[in-house]
Structures are given as structure tokens and as C-alpha cells.
N, C-alpha and C positions, 0 to 999 in steps of 0.2 A: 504494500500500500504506500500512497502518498502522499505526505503533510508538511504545512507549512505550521512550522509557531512565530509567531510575531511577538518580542520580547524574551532579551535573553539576561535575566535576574536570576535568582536563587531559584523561580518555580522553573521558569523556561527552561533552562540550561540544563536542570535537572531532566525536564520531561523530556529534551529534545534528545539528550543522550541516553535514555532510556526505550525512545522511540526509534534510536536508529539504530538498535543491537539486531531488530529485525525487517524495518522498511526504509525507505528512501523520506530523508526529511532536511528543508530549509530554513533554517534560521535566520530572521530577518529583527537586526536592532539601529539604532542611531546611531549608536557607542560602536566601535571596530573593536575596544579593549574590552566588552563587556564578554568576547566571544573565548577571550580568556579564561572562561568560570567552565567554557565544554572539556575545555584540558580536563586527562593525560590521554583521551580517546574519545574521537567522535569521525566518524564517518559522513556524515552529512554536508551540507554546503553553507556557507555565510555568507548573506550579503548584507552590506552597510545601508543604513538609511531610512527612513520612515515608512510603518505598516500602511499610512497613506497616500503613498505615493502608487497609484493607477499601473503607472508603467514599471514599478520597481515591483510590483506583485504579478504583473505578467511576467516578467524576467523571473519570478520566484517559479511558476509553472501555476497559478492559482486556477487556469483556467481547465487544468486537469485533474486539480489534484482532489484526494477520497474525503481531505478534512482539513481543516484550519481549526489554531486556536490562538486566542488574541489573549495575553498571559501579561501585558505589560504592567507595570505600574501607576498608570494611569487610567484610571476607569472610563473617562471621557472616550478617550484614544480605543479604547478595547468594544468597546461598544459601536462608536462610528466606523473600524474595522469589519466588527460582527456585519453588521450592515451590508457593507459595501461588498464582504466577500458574499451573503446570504442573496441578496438584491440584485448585483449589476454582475454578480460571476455568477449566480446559482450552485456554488459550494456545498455540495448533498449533506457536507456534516460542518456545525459552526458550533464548537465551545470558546464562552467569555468568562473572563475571571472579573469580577467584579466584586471591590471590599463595602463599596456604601449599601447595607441590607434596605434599602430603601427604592437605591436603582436596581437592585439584583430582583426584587419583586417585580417592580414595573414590568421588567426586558422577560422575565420570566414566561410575564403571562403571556406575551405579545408570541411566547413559542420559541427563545431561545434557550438552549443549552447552555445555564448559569450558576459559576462554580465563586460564592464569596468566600474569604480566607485568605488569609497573608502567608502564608506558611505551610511547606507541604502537603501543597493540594496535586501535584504532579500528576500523582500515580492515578489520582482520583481522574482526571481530563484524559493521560494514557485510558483508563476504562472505558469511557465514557466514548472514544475516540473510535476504539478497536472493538472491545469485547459487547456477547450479546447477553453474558450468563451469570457473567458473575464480575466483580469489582475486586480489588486488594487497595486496601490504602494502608500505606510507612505509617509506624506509629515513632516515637526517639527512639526507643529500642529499634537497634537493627538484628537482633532476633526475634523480633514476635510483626504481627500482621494482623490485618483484619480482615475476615475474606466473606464476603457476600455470595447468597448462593440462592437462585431463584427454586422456588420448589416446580417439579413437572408431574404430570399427568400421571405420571408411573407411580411417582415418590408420593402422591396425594394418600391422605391416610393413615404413614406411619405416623408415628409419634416424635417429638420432638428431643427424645431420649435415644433414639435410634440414630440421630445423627452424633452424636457424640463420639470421640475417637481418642481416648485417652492418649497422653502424651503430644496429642497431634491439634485437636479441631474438639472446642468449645463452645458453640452455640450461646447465644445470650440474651440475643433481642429476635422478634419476630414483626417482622412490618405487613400488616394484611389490611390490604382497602386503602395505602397510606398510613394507618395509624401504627404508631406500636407500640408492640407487647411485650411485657417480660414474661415468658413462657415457663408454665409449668413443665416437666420434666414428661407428663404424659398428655400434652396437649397433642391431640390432633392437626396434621399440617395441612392446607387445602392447596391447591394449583394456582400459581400464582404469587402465592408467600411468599416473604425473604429474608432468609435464617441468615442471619449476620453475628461472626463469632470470631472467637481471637483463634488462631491457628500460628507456628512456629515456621517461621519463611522456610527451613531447611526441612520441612517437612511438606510442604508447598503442591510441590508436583502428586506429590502420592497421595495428599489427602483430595484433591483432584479428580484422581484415579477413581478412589477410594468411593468418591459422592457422585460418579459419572460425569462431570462437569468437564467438555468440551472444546 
């Protein structure tokens, strides 16, 4: 796949080297030195210069590519971005960072992909970007994770204790309808559900396996 991030900070920089372990991705900032933060490996491309600039985002490949995400530090900028790649490229997939919870509801409703947080939201917009099933968001620990796990058709039924995987995958919250739940241990799951629980990054792949997840 192919993505542009616009803004390369602490989130950018993070997400773009994360997103180019396995697709093609351009990075697009103002700053030439801020492309310093991709160091000590990034595959991807940098170009100098503003996310609004028309012709600097056709040079990026906007007019092809699977997803954009507008990550800067500036809300304004991230937003008028969202737009222009959503509106005048028709960009099939547009995630915006946005810190003001005030615009983040506006743009929300309007039908954008809006991620508020100053801080380690990366991995959440890589999901968000790529994945259809389930989500991981970095907590400070770099051994533990958060891993989101939609319940299917199959899984409908078992109980909420049947996901559990000692040493590996803890279940903790249940989101059904939107709302959620702290689940009892023998709560029934329904299709649709989403078992969100702490799981051990180095155990990652297998608990994957483990829950059928895709």
C-alpha cells in the first residue's frame, strides 16, 4: 500500500517508520531537519515543504495513493489538508490528528477519521490506516500493548472468559453498541463486540493466531 503522512514530529516520524517496515510511504514537512527524528532506518521518501502546497502533494503521488494522514502540529493545517486530500484528490482513506476536542467533534461528525492526543497516537492512525480487525496501541511500556479484537459471527456466544490466554491476552473492557462495558468473566459476546485487553507485544503474533485475527 501507499501513504503519505504530512508532519514529521514525535507522532509522524514515528508512524511513518512504522508504516514503511511494510509499504511505500512519503513524508512530507517544512522542516528538512525534522526528517532527522526517521533516523537510524527509514525507507520511505522526504520531501521539504508545506502539506498545502497542490503541486508538492502531486509530487508526493496523492493522486494515487491508499491513504493520507495529516499528523502535524497544527490543527488548523491538519484539517485544511484532510480536506483538500478528501475533496479535490478523493483520497479513499483521510486520518486527522487533531488536539482541540472541540474541533475533533465538529470534523468528526462531518465523516472524518479523527485521532485527538498529543502523544503516541501513531500506532492508533497505522490501524486505523491499514487494519480491518483489530487495532494495537504502544502503551510506555515497551513490553505490554493493547490489542482490540472485533468479535465474528463464529466467536458470537462464547463467553468473555474464553478469550482469556494467560500469560499472553487479558480482556478488560467490552465496547457493544459504542458503549462500554466492564465484563463479567461469563458475559456472553455478540457479533460485532470489541474485546479490548492488554496482551505482551512478544507475544503479539501468537495471540493473533490464537483468536483467529487476520
Amino acid at each position: 500500500m501507499y501513504f503519505i503522512v504530512v508532519g514529521c514530529g514525535k507522532v509522524g516520524s514515528h508512524l511513518a517508520r512504522i508504516l514503511a517496515e511494510e509499504h511505500n510511504v512519503v513524508v512530507i514537512d517544512r522542516n528538512a531537519q525534522s526528517f532527522e527524528s526517521l533516523k537510524p532506518v527509514f525507507n520511505g521518501v522526504t520531501l521539504t515543504g508545506s502539506g498545502l502546497d497542490l503541486d508538492l502533494l502531486k509530487e508526493a503521488g496523492i493522486e494515487s495513493c491508499d491513504a493520507l494522514a495529516a499528523v502535524s502540529s497544527d490543527d488548523n493545517v491538519n484539517l485544511v489538508i484532510g480536506q483538500v486530500a478528501r475533496r479535490i484528490f478523493q483520497v479513499p482513506k483521510v486520518v486527522i490528528r487533531v488536539t482541540d476536542p472541540i474541533k475533533a467533534e465538529v470534523y468528526r461528525g462531518l465523516g472524518y477519521e479523527i485521532l485527538n492526543g498529543s502523544y503516541l497516537v501513531a500506532e492508533v492512525i497505522r490501524d486505523k490506516l491499514i487494519e480491518g480487525h483489530f487495532s494495537t496501541y504502544i502503551l510506555e511500556s515497551s513490553q505490554v500493548t493493547m490489542l482490540e479484537v472485533s468479535v465474528t459471527k463464529e466467536q458470537a456466544g462464547r463467553r468473555v472468559s474464553s478469550f482469556n490466554l494467560p500469560q499472553q491476552f487479558y480482556p478488560a473492557l467490552l465496547v457493544r453498541n459504542g458503549e462500554p462495558i466492564l465484563p463479567e468473566a461469563n458475559l456472553a459476546v455478540h457479533p460485532g463486540d470489541r474485546l479490548i485487553g492488554v496482551v505482551k507485544i512478544s507475544q503479539l503474533k501468537q495471540v493473533r493466531k490464537i483468536l483467529g485475527i487476520t
